[in-house]
Every structure is written in structure tokens, then in C-alpha cells.
N, C-alpha and C positions, 0 to 999 in steps of 0.2 A: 546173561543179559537180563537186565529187567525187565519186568514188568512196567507197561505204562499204565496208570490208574486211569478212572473212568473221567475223575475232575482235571486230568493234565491234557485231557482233548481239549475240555472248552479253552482252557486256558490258553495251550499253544493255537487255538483257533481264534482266541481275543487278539493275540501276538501278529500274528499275521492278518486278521481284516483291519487291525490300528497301524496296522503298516504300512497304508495308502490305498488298498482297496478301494473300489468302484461306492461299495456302502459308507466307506469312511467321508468322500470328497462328497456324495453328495449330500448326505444329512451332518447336521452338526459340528463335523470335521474332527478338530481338535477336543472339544466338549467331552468327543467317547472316551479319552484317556481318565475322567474323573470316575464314573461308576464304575471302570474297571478297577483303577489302582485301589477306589472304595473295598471292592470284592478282594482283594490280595490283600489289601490291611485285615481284613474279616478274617484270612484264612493264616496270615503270619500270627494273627493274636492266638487261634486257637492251635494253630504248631508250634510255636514259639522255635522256629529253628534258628540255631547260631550265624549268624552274621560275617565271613569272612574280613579280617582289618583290611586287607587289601582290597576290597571293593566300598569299604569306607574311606581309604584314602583315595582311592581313586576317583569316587565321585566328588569328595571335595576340593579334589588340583581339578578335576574339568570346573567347577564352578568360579573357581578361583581365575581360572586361564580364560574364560568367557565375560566374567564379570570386571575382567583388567582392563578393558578396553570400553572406555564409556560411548563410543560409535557403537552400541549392541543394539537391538530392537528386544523389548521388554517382552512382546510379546513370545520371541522365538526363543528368547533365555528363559520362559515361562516353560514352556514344551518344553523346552530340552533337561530341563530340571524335573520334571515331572517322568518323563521317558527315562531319566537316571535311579530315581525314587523306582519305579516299576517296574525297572530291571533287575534294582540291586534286591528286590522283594523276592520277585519271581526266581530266581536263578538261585534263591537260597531255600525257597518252597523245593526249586524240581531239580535232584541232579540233572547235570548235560547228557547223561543216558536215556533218563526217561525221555527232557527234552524232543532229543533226537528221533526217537521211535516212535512219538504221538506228531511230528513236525513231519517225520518222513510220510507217514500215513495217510495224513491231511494233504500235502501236496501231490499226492499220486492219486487219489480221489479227484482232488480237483484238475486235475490234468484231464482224468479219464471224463471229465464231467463238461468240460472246456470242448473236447470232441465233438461233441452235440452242437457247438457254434457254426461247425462247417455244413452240415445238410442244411441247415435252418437260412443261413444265410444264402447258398447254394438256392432254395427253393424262394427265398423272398417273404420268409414267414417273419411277421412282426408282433412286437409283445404286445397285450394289451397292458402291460406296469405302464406305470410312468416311467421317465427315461431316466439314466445314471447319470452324475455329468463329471465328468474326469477332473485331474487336476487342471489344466487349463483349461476349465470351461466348456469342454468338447463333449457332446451329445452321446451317450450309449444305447442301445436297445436292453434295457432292462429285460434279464432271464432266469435271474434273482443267482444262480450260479454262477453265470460267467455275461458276459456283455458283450454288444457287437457293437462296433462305432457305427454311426448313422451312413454315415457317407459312402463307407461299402455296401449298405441295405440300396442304396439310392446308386448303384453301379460304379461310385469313383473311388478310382485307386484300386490295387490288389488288395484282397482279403489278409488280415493277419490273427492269428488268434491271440489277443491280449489276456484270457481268464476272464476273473473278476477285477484282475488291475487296470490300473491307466492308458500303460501301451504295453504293446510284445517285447518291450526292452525291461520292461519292470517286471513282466510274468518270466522272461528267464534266471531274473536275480534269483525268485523264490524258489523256481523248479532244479537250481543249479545250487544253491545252498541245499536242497533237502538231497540234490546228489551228494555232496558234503559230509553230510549226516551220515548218509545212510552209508558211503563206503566206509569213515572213522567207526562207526558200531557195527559193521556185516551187517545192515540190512536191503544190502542191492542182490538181488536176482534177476535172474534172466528176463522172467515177462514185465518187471517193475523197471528195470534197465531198458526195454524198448517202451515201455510207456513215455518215461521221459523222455527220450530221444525224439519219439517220434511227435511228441508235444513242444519239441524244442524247436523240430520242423518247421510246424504249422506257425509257431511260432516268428520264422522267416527273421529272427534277431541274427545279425552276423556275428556281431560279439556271444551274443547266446549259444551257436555253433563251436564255435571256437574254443569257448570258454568249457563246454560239452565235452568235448573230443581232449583236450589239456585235462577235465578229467577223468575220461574214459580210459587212456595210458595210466593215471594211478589208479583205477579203478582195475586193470590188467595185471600193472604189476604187483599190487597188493594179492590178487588172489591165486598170482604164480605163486608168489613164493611161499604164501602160504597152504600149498598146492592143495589148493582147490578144484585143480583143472587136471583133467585125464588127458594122456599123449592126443587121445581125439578131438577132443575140446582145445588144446592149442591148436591145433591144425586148422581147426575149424575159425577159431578166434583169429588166427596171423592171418587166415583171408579174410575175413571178413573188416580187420581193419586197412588190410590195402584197398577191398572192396569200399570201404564206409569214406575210408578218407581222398577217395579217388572220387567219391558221387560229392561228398560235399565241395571238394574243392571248384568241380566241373560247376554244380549249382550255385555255389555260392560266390566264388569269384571271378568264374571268367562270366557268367549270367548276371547274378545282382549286385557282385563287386563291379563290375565293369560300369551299371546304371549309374554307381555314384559319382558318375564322371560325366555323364550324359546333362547339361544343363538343363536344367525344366526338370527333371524328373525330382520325385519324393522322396529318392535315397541321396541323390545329389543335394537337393535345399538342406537334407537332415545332415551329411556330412559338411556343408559350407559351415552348417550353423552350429555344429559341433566347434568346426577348425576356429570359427568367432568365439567361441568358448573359451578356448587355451589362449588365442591371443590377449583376451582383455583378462583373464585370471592372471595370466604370464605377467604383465607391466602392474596388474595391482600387487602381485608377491613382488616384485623389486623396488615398491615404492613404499611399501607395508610390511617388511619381510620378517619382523620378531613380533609384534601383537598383534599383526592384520588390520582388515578391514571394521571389522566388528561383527559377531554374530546375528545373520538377521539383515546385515547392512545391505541390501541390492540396492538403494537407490547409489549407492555411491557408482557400483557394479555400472549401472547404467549409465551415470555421465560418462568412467572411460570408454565403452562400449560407444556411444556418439561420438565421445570425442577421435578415436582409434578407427571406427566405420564409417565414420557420418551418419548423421538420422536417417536419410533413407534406406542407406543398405541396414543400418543396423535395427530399423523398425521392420524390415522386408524380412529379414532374417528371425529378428525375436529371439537371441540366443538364450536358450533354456535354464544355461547352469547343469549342461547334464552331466559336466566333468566332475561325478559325485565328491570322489575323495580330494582332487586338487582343488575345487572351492571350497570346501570345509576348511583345507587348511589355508585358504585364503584369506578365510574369516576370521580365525583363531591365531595363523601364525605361525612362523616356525618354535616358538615357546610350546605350540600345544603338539608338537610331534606329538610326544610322550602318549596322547588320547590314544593317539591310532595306533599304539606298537601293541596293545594286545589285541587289536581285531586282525589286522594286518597279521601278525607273528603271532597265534594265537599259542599257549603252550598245550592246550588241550594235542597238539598235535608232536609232541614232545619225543613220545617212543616211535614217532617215525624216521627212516632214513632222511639225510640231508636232501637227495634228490627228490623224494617224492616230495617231500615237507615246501621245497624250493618250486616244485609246479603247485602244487596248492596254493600257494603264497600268491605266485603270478593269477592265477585263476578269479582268488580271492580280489584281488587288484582289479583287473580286467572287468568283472561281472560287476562290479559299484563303480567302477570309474566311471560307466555308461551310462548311472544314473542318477539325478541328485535325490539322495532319498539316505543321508547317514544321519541327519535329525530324524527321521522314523524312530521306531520301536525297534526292529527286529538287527539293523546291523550296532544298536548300543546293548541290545542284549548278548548277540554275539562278541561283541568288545569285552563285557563285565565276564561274560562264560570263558575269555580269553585268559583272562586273573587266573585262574587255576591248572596248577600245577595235576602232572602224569597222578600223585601222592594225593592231591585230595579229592580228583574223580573218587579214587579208588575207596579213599577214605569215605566219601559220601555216598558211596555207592548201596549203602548198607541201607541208607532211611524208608 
């Protein structure tokens, strides 16, 4: 295994606070992508590493496939080109070993650091920062590590622990990708394996759970077969997942599964406004279905959302767009499949069996479907690290 060097911390730590963190929404936003990608040009000139073609072709059909459709907003094809540009930099500075090991490390710090949100908010202690303010706008208690939404300081709604991100549906993307990681290179352990879980907890994301437990089974059967586990250790393991998937099921669906049903409640508004999601994506892919809407395009999003809800349920609702991956290629089209088949079907996971490889997939699906967040940074990073073949980890493994 590599080694990860001392500059692939900062750098996997630029990757993930330009990924929509609490830092990112409230200063300057978009803006942080230029002194970063500056720093990666800095550091491509004095390594001069080689350039895989396929991550040059690939960034020129996604510009190609977004620039086809003159409904695009300038400014989101501005990001997204720049987010292509900084991926296609980065991922040729860092193999996806080191990646991995400076990505897994960083999100299990910030998990264990996230912890600290529950006494503080438990006691009614308040920052004296100034506050974060999320992507919609929504007020955080600045703790410079992770953030508390206001409204749970001020007693409304349950507590959830979001991190440093926006909500608990975005801290489980990151915390469930570095499970990702860290089972593809062995670097999950036991006390690193309940950290995350138990941060996925606090977390109170259902998909997050889910998404958790889908890869906790490949997280099991990888280190069967790779027998990692003494006669005692299965023994221990088969109860403890009847034990884990008996508690979650009890807590999470017949308890806050069941809320999303309860009208008036906050997991029921989040579920209505989700299911307005699919409806109004659904009639824009069969009105739009080979170049889409255009990258960027929501207002169009909005008129069928009126027109499909009516203004008042459909302003009461607000629906998000948090069906990540079906609005992307809402926007793009059935012409830009092609984007998503290597994030989606990454080959990095190539020497794995078809089963496991088949729940990763779904997992993968499930934890970005929940959020809109694949213009970010960190799932076109994971797309461009998807280009490579089992042959050139291995080959690059050397640098």
C-alpha cells in the first residue's frame, strides 16, 4: 500500500471542502475553485506527470455534450469545466491509492470531530463565529469544524448531525464514499468501522443507513474471503449483523420511516418534496429526452414544477433537485449517459466479483441519487478516477 505524502492531505482536504462544505456556501462559493486549480497547475508543472488520453477524451465529449444544448446557464458550464480541468490535474498528480488513504483519513477525523456537535448542542452552547450559511441559505452555528443548524440550537425539530456540510444527507455521501475507499484499499478496521457507523447514526440520513449496511455486506464479504476473520470473529460478526440490522430496521423504519408519512412532520415535507422531484424530472426527460434541458437550466425546472404542482403546493414544497443523478441527466440527456458510466461503473473496481461490484454500484446510485451535488468536485473526481483500468492503478502505483 502506499504511502500517502504530506501535500495529498491538503489537497484531498481542498477536494472535499470545494465539495460544498459549510466554508465553501458561505464565502465566496464558486470563486475557491480558482487558487486551488492555481495550486495544481503549480504542482502539475513541477511533476510534469503524463496525462492519461482517456481522461482527455473524456473531458472533451462532457464539454461537447453540455455545450450542445444552447438552454445551458454560462455560468454552471463555467464550474463544470473548471471542476473537469481540476480533476483531470489532480487524479494525474495522485494515484487513487494514495487518494484514498489521505480521503479515508480526513473523513474519520471529521466524523470523530462532528461528535463534539452533540453535547454542545445537548447543552445550548453557542459559537461566538459568525454563522455558516448553507446552500439554501439556512443559518449554521459556526464551530469552524462541523456546524449546528440554528433552529435546533432554538429547540425546533430533532437534532441531526450534518458535519461541516449542508445537511445529514450530504455528510453521509462523504462518510459513505470514504467507506468506499477505504474497503477497495483495506483501510477499514474495526474502531474506524464503528466510527463511521456510528456517525452515520447521528447522522439520522435513511438513505445514509442503508446505503451503510448495502456496504457493510461488502465490507463482510470482502474480508471473508479474504479470511481475515477467525472462526470467532464470524461468529461474532453473523450476530452482530442480525443484532445491527434488527436495530436499524426497528429505528429507522418502523420509527422515522413510518414519520415520513405522518403529514406536518419534517421527514414527511422532505419525502413529498423529494417524490415532486421525480415527478417534474420524469415529464422533463420525456419532453427533453436526447440533449435535455440544458446545464444550469432550473428555471425551465420551475415552470414544469408550477405547471405539474401548481404555485402553491409547488412554492410550499421548494423541490430541491435532490434527485442528484436523475437531474443531471436531465440536464445533459440521454446523449450524455456515457458521463456517468464511469462514476456509476467505475473500473477501479474491476478485480472484484460481479456481486459485490453489483452492490457497490447500487450503493453508489443510492448515496448521490439523494443529493444534487454531481457538479461538485468530488463525484467528477470520482468519474475521471473511474477512466482507469485494474492495469494502470497498478502501473501508477509506482509514482
Amino acid at each position: 500500500m502506499l504511502n500517502a505524502h504530506k501535500s495529498d492531505y491538503a489537497l484531498v482536504l481542498g477536494v472535499i471542502l470545494l465539495s460544498g462544505s459549510l466554508y465553501y456556501m458561505t464565502v465566496l462559493r464558486n470563486l475557491w475553485l480558482l487558487p486551488f486549480l492555481f495550486v495544481l497547475l503549480i504542482k502539475f508543472y513541477s511533476n510534469r506527470p503524463r496525462i492519461q488520453l482517456a481522461k482527455i477524451v473524456y473531458s472533451i465529449c462532457a464539454l461537447m455534450v453540455v455545450l450542445s444544448n444552447v438552454a445551458f446557464k454560462p455560468e454552471t458550464v463555467a464550474v463544470f469545466a473548471t471542476n473537469i480541468l481540476i480533476s483531470v490535474l489532480l487524479t494525474s498528480l495522485l494515484p487513487l491509492e494514495r487518494f484514498a488513504k489521505a480521503y479515508y483519513r480526513i473523513i474519520v477525523c471529521l466524523a470523530i470531530l462532528s461528535w463534539l456537535s452533540l453535547p454542545l448542542w445537548f447543552f445550548g452552547v453557542r459559537s461566538p463565529i459568525g454563522d455558516f450559511v448553507s446552500m439554501t441559505d439556512v443559518p449554521y452555528q459556526n464551530f469552524l469544524v462541523f456546524g449546528i443548524r440554528n433552529e435546533f440550537m432554538d429547540g425546533v425539530g430533532t437534532f441531526r448531525n450534518a458535519g461541516i456540510f449542508w445537511e445529514p444527507g450530504a455528510f453521509q455521501v462523504f462518510l459513505n464514499v470514504g467507506f468506499v475507499f477505504g474497503i477497495l484499499f483495506g483501510l477499514v478496521t474495526m474502531p474506524t468501522y464503528f466510527i463511521l457507523l456510528i456517525t452515520i447514526l447521528t447522522a439520522n440520513s435513511t438513505t445514509g443507513i442503508v446505503v451503510f449496511g448495502i456496504l457493510s455486506i461488502v465490507y463482510i464479504i470482502q474480508q471473508w474471503k479474504n479470511g481475515s476473520f477467525t472462526s470467532s470473529s464470524k461468529a461474532f460478526i453473523c450476530g452482530l449483523i442480525i443484532c445491527l440490522g434488527a436495530f436499524l430496521f426497528a429505528a429507522e423504519y418502523l420509527l422515522l420511516g413510518l414519520d415520513k408519512f405522518q403529514e406536518g412532520s419534517s421527514s414527511f415535507l422532505s419525502f413529498e418534496a423529494r417524490t415532486a422531484d421525480y415527478l417534474i424530472d420524469w415529464h422533463l426527460l420525456m419532453d427533453f429526452p436526447f440533449q435535455g434541458i440544458g446545464l444550469g437550466n432550473y428555471h425551465l425546472r420551475e415552470v414544469y414544477g408550477i405547471d405539474l404542482l401548481g404555485a402553491g403546493l409547488y412554492w410550499f414544497n421548494s423541490p430541491p433537485a435532490a434527485d442528484g443523478l436523475f437531474v443531471f441527466l436531465v440536464q445533459i440527456g440521454l446523449l450524455g449517459c456515457p458521463l456517468l458510466a464511469p462514476f456509476i461503473f467505475p473500473r477501479y473496481l474491476k478485480e472484484w466479483s460481479w456481486p459485490l461490484k453489483m452492490l457497490t454500484v447500487i450503493a453508489i446510485i443510492l448515496m448521490f441519487n439523494n443529493e444534487n451535488m454531481f457538479l461538485f468536485l468530488l463525484p467528477i473526481v470520482m468519474a475521471i478516477y473511474g477512466l482507469a483500468s485494474a492495469a494502470g492503478r497498478k502501473k501508477y502505483a509506482a509514482q
